[in-house]
C-alpha positions as CSV (number, residue, x, y, z in Angstrom):
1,X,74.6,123.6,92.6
2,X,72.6,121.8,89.9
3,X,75.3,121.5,87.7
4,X,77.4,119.5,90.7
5,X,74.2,117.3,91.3
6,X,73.8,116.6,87.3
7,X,77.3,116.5,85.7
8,X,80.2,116.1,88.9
9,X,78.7,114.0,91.5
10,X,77.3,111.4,89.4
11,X,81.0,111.1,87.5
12,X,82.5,110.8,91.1
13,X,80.4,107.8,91.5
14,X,81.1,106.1,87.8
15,X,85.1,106.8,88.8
16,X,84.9,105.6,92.3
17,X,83.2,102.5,90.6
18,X,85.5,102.1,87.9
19,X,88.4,102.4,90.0
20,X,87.0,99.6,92.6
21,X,86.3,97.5,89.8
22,X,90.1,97.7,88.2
23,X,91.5,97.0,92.3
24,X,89.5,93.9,92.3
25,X,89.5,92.9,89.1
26,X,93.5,93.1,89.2
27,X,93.8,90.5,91.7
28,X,93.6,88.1,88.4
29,X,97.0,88.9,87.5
30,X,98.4,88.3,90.9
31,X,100.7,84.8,91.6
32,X,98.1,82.6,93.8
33,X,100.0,83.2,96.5
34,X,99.5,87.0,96.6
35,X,95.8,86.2,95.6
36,X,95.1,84.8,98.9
37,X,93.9,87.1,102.0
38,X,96.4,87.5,105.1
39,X,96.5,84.7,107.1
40,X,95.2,84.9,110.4
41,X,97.2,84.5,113.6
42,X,96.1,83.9,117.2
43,X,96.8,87.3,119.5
44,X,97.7,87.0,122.8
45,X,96.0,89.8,124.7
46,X,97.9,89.5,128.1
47,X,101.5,90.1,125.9
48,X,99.6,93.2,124.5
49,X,97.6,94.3,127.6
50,X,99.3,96.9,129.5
51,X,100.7,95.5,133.2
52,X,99.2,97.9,135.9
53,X,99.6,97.9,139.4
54,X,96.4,97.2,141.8
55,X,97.3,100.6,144.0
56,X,97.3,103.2,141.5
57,X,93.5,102.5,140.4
58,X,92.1,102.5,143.6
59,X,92.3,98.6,144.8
């Protein structure tokens, strides 16, 4: 168990880290319009919601 806590865990840390860093670092090398985030559309609820009738649910 110490040698996970000394040696493994802290490498699983540096990797994570590392491989964070290259993901966001690699949006440099992206065309601009790749670069940007996802637009963001309206959502109609009622379209999603599901229709139910008033006498199943007790009304």
């Amino acid at each position: 168990m110490n040698f996970f806590r000394q040696y493994i865990a802290p490498l699983a840390v540096v990797l994570i880290f590392l491989l964070a860093l290259l993901a966001v670092s690699i949006r440099i090398f992206l065309p601009s319009d790749m670069a940007a985030p996802a637009p963001i559309s309206t959502i109609d609820f009622k379209a999603i919601a599901p229709q139910v009738e008033p006498g199943i649910f007790g009304r």
